[in-house]
Legacy VTK file of the C-alpha trace (Angstrom):
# vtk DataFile Version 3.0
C-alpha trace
ASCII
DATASET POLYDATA
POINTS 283 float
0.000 0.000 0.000
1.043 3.102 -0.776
2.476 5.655 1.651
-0.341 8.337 3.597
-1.685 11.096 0.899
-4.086 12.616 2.730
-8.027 11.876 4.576
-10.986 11.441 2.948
-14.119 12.125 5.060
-17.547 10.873 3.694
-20.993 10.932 4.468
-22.904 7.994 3.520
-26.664 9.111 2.943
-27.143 11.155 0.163
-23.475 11.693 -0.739
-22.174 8.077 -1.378
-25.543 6.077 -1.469
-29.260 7.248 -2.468
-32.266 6.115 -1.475
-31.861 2.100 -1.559
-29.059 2.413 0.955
-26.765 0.207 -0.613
-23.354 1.040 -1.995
-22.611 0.797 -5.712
-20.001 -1.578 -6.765
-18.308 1.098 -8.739
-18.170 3.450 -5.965
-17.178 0.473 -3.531
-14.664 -0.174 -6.510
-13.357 3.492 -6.597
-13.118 4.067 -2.890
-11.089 0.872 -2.395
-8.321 1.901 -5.140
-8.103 5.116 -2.557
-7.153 3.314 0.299
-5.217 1.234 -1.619
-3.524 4.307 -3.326
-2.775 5.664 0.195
-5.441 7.521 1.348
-7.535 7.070 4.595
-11.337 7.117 4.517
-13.129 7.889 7.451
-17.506 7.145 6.809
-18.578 9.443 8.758
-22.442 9.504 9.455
-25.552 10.279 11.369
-26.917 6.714 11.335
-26.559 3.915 13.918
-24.032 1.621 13.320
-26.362 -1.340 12.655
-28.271 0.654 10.032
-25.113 2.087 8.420
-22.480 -0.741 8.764
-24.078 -3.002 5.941
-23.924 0.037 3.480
-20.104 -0.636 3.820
-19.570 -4.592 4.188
-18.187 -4.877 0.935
-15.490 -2.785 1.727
-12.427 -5.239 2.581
-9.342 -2.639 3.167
-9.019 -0.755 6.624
-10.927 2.146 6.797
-12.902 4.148 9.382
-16.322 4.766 10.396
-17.340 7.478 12.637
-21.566 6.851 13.794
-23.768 9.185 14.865
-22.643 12.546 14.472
-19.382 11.924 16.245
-20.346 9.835 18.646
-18.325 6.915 18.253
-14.903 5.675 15.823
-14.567 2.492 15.061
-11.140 1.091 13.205
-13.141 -1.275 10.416
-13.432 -4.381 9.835
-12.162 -5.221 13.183
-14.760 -3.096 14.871
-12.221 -1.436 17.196
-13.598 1.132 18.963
-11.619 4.087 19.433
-13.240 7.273 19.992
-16.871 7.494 22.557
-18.552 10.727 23.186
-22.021 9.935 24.648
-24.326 11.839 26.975
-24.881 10.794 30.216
-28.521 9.480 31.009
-29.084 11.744 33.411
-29.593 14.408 30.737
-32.800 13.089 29.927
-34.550 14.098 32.778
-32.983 18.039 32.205
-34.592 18.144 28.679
-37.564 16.033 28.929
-39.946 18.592 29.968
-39.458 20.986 26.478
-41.359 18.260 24.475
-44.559 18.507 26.748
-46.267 20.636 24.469
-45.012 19.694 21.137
-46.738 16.780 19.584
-43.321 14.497 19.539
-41.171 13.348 22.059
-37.393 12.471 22.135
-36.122 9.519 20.945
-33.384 7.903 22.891
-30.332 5.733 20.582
-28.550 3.710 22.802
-25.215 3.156 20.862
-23.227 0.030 19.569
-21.943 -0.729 22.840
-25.410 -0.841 24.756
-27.112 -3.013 21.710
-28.222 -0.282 19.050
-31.473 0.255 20.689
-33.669 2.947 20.063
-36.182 3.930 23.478
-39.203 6.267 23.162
-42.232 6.971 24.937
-45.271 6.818 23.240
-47.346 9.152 25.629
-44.900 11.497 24.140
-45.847 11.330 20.782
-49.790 12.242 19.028
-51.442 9.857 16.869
-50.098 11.346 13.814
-46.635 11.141 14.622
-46.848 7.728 16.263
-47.976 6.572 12.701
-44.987 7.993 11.675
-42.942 6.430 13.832
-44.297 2.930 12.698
-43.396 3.813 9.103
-39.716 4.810 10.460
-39.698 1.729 12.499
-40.530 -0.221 9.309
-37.107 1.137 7.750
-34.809 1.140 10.833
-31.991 -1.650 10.704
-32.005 -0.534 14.947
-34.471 -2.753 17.669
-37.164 -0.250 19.120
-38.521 -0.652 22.615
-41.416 1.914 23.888
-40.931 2.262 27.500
-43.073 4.192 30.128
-40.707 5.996 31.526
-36.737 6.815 30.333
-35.838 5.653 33.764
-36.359 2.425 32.457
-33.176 2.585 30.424
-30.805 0.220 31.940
-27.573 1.915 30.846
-25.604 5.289 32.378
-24.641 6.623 29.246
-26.171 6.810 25.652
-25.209 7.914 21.693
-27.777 10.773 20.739
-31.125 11.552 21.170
-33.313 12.988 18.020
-36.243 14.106 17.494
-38.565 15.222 14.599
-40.087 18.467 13.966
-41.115 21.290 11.536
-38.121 23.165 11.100
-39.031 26.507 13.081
-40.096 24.200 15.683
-36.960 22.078 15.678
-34.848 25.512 15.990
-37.076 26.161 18.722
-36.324 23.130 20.719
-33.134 23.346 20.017
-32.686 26.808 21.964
-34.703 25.405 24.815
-32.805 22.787 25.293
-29.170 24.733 25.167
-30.979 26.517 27.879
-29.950 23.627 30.566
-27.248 21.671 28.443
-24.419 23.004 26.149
-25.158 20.195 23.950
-24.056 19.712 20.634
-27.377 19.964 18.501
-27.587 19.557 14.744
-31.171 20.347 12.548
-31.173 18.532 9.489
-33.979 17.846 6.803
-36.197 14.619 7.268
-35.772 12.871 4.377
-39.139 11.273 4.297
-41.273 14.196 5.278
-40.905 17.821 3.076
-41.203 20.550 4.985
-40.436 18.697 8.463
-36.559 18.103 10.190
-34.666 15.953 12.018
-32.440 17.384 14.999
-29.318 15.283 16.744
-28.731 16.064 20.120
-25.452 14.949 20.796
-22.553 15.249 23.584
-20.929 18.653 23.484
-17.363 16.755 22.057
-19.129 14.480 19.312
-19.714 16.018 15.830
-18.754 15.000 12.661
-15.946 18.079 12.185
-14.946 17.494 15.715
-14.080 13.654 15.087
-12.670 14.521 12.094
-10.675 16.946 13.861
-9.150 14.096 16.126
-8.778 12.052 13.884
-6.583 14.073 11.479
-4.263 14.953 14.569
-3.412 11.300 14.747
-2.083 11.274 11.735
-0.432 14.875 11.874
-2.901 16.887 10.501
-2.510 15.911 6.774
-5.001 17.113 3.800
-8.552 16.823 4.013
-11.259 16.113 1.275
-14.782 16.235 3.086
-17.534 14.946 1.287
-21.289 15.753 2.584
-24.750 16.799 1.681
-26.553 18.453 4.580
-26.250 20.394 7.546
-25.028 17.883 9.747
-22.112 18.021 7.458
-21.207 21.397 7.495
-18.513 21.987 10.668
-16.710 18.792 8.548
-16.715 21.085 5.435
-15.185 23.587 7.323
-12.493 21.408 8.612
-11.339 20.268 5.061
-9.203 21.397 2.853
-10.986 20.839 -0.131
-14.549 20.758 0.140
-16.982 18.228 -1.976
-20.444 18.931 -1.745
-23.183 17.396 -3.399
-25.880 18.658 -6.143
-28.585 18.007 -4.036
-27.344 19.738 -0.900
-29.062 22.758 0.623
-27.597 26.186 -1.240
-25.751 27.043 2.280
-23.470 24.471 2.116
-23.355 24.981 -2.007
-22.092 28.215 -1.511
-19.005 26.430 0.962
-18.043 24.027 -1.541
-15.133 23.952 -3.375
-16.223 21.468 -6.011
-20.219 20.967 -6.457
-20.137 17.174 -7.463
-23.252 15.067 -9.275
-26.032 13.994 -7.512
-25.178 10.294 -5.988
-27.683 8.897 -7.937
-25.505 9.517 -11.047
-22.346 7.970 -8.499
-21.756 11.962 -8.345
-19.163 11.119 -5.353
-16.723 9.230 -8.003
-16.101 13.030 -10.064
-16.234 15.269 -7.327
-13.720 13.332 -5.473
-11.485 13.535 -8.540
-11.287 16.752 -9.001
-10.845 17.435 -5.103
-7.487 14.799 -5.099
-6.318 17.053 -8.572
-6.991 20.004 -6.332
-4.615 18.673 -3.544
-1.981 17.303 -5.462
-2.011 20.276 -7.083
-0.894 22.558 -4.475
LINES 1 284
283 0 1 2 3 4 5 6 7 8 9 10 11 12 13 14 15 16 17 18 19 20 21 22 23 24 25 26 27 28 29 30 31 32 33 34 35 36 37 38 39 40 41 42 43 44 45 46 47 48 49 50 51 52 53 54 55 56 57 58 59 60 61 62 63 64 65 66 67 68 69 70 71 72 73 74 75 76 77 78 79 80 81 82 83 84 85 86 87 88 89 90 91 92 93 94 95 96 97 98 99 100 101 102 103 104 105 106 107 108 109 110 111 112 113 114 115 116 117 118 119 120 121 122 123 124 125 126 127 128 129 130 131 132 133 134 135 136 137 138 139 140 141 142 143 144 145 146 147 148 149 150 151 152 153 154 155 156 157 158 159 160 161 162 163 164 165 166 167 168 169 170 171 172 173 174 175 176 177 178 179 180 181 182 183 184 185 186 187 188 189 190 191 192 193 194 195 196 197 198 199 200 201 202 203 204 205 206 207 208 209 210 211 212 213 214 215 216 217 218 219 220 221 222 223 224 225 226 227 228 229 230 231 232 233 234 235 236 237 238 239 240 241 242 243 244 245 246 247 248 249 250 251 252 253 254 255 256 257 258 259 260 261 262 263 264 265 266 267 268 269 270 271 272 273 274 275 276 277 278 279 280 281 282
């Protein structure tokens, strides 16, 4: 293998994968010749690990993948785990009370380590979203258990709590809740619902720049290409060098982007990650 030319930090949904959440073989193709070729990938995501792990199976060299929002790194395939920043459960009971009046409640992902779980309360949540919650439920790769209470949660720390919301209300909840807690909270759009969002609530360490940000200082800081689509993505933008951004994403993180690649139906990743080595190599 050849020696280290730089990090490449991906999002999965919407930047490597579309809808189907399953990897294309040329991508899986064209991101192996990278690590072969010397460069270290870091997958970098929102999702669980058991909902995002199978997306990369196929993918036989070392590389990294970072799961929910900074919350954990994990050295893959041996499922090393080398980075946790989760919340302590106590938080719950500080934040609870802002979804009283709203019509969802929070839901509570328990991380690799404590089973990939996924605990809500349905006295939370109105009939409406409760439906929707089946139909996520229906998609999720994660086990779900409805409990009464959160204090029914038999672990002392957790990965990231989320919750859905239209997007004015999201922002609002988010304020609330950095009322009490300078946690690390991240609106992003639901993909399954236009017009409504999802927000990550996450420990104030764990984000997808700042885990990129460790990450590169174990390998002494070399060049960056970030890859991402949404808002989630947008402190790991910042914290490349070159920045890759997708067709689809929203125009604020358009306007960051250094190279404005295809949509990933069209494998849009493969060309904008192209041009973004030529940029580095070029400098």
């Amino acid at each position: 293998m050849a020696g280290l030319k730089g990090i490449i930090a991906l999002d999965i949904d919407g930047t490597i994968t579309v809808e189907k959440h399953t990897l294309e073989k040329a991508v899986k193709d064209y991101l192996t010749s990278l690590i072969i070729d010397g460069w270290k990938l870091i997958f970098i995501t929102g999702r669980t690990y058991s909902f995002a792990r199978p997306i990369l199976s196929h993918i036989e060299q070392e590389f990294y993948f970072s799961t929910q929002n900074g919350a954990a790194l994990y050295d893959m395939p041996e499922q090393k785990c080398l980075k946790k920043h989760y919340l302590a459960i106590d938080i719950l009971e500080k934040i609870d009370c802002f979804f009283k009046k709203t019509e969802g409640g929070i839901l509570v992902e328990s991380g690799k380590e404590n089973g990939d779980i996924c605990y809500y309360k349905p006295s939370d949540f109105s009939e409406k979203e409760l439906e929707y919650l089946d139909f996520r439920i229906q998609l999720s790769a994660e086990k779900w258990k409805a409990v009464d209470s959160f204090k029914e949660i038999p672990f002392q720390d957790f990965a990231v709590g989320k919750y859905f919301a239209l997007r004015k209300e999201a922002q609002i909840l988010k304020s609330q809740i950095q009322t009490v807690a300078p946690l690390n909270i991240v609106v992003i759009r639901d993909p399954f619902r236009p017009g409504y969002h999802l927000a990550h609530v996450n420990a104030p360490q764990a984000s997808k720049g700042k885990i990129l940000n460790e990450f590169a200082a174990f390998y002494g800081n070399p060049p960056i290409i970030g890859a991402g689509d949404d808002y989630n993505d947008e402190e790991m933008l910042k914290n490349s060098t070159v920045k890759v951004v997708m067709q689809n994403a929203p125009d604020k993180l358009r306007q960051m982007a250094d190279i404005v690649a295809p949509h990933a139906d069209k494998m849009g990743i493969i060309e904008g990650l192209e041009q973004a080595i030529w940029k580095v190599q070029s400098k």
